[in-house]
Structures are given as C-alpha cells and as structure tokens.
N, C-alpha and C positions, 0 to 999 in steps of 0.2 A: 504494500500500500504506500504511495508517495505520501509525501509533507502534505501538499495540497488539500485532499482527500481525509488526511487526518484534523487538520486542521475545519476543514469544514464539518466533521465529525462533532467535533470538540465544541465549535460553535453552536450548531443544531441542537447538541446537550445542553449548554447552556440555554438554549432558547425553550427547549423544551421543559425545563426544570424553572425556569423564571415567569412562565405558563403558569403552571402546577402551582407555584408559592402562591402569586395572584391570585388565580381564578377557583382554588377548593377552599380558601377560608373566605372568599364573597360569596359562593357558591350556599354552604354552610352557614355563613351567618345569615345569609338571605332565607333562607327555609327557621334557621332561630325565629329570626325577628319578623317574621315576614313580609319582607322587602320586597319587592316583586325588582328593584331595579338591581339591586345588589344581587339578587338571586338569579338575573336575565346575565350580568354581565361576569360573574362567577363561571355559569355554564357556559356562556361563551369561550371566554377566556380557558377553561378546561377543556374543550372541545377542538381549539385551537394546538395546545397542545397536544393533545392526541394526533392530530393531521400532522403537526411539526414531528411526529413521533414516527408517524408511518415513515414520513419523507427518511427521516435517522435510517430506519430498515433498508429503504430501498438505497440509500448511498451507501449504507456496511456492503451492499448484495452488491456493489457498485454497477445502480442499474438507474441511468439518465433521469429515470422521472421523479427522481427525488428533486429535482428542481421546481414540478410543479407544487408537490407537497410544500417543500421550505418553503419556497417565494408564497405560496400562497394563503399558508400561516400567516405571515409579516404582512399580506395584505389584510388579511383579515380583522389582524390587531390592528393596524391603520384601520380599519373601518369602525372596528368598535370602537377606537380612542378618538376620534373623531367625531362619531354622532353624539356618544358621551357627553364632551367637552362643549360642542355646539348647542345641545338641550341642556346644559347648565349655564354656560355662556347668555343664550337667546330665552331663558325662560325665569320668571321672574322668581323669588327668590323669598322667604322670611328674612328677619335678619338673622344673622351666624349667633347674635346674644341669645335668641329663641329657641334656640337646640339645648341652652346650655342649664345643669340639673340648679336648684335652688340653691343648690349647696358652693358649686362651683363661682355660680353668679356673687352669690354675698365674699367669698374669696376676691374676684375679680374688683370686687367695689373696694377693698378695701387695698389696692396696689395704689402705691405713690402715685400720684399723676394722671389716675382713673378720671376724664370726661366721658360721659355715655356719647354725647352726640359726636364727639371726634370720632371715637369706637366705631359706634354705628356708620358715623361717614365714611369712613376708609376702609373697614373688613370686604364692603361688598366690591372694591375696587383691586383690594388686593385679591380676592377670589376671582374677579375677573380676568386680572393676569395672570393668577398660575396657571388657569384652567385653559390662557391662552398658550402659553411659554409649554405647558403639557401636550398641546396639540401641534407646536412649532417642532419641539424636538421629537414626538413623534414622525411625524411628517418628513423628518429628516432621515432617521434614522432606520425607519422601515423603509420605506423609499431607497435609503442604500442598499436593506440589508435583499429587498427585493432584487435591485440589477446584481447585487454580489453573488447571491445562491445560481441566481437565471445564466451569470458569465462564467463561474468559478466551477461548478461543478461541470458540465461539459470537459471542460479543459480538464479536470483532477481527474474524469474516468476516461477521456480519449485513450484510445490504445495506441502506442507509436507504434508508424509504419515500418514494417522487415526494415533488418540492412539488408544491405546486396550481400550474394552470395560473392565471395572473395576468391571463389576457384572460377567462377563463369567470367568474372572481371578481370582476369588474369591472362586467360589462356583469348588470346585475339590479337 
C-alpha cells in the first residue's frame, strides 16, 4: 500500500470517528430530551458516518468508489452545517438569557459589570457570527476535503503501467 492511500486511510478514520463523537451524543440527547432538531441532526451526522465508513472499506479493498462515499460524506456534512447555520442565522431567536436555569441567571447578575441590556444586545450578534464563521469554515473545509478525496484517491489506487521488458528492448 503506498503513503498516499495510507494516508487517505488515516484521514477517512478520522472523518469517520469525528462523525461518530458529533452525531450519537445529538443523536441520544435528542430522543432524552426530545428534541426533534438535535435528534434530526445527530442521525444525520451518524448516518454520515457510516457512508464515510463504507467509503474506508472500499479504499482498504483499494477499489475507486470510495471517492464517491468520502466526497460525499463531506458533502453531506456541508449540507447539514449549512441549512443548520442558515435556520438559526435567518430564524428569529429568544434571547440566549431565556435558556438560562434561575439558578444560573441570579449567578450571572451578580458578575462585576453585569448590564442586562448590553447582554441582551450583543449575545444575539455574537451568535450570529459564530453561526456564520461555522458555516464559513465549513464551506471551506469540506469543499476541500471534497476535491481532495475526488483527486487523491484515483491517483493513491492507479496501478503503474508494466516496465518494458528489458530482453525485447535489447535485442534490435
């Protein structure tokens, strides 16, 4: 097995195992608490995995369509971090102080420096950047990791062509 091929091995475990962490404890809490979002995007993301997982099988077996599998895990998670990001982005929102237990809140009152209206004014602005900065580097990152699998594996299982035979070469 070359570098290449092991290498892309290596990556696909980790993509498949970084699946797994995400999506069975959303998965899980989502059927606890019954969440229907946490529990849509757990099975996704677990199911994901799984696909990233065939794709693993079929590059050990060093057999080409593991590039649909990987690339299309990576699309997949760009899709779900994406609509995600977008329906919390474009959908309007409680405040972030409204989640938080009674217990928490009277903590929260009593830090140095505590104005609710500041709070309130910037929590919903800082969640709209991460949620955008989450979709940015997604967007980046699968997006690579799509052309990397789609170009890299091809090339990691191409079989080199014969050498010449060195007696037919010779004798002329």
């Amino acid at each position: 097995m070359g570098a290449l091929q092991q290498k892309l091995k290596n990556l696909a475990a980790f993509d498949i195992l970084g699946l797994w962490i995400i999506g069975l404890p959303g998965l899980f809490f989502g059927i606890i608490s019954r969440d229907p979002t946490s529990f849509l995007v757990g099975f996704m993301l677990t199911a994901l995995g799984f696909t990233a997982r065939r794709g693993y099988v079929l590059l050990k077996e060093s057999k080409v369509e593991a590039k649909h599998w990987l690339a299309g895990s990576q699309l997949g998670l760009l899709l779900v971090v994406t609509v995600y990001c977008l329906w919390k982005l474009l959908s309007p929102s409680d405040s972030p102080l409204s989640l938080l237990s009674p217990q928490m809140l009277e903590l929260v009152e009593h830090l140095p420096g505590y104005d609710i209206e500041l709070i309130e004014g910037m929590l919903p602005w800082m969640m709209r950047i991460t949620y955008f900065l989450v979709l940015l580097i997604s967007l980046l990152y699968q997006g690579f990791m799509v052309f990397y699998y789609w170009k890299k594996i091809p090339r990691a299982l191409a079989v080199p062509p014969p050498l010449p035979d060195p007696i037919k070469n010779t004798a002329g």
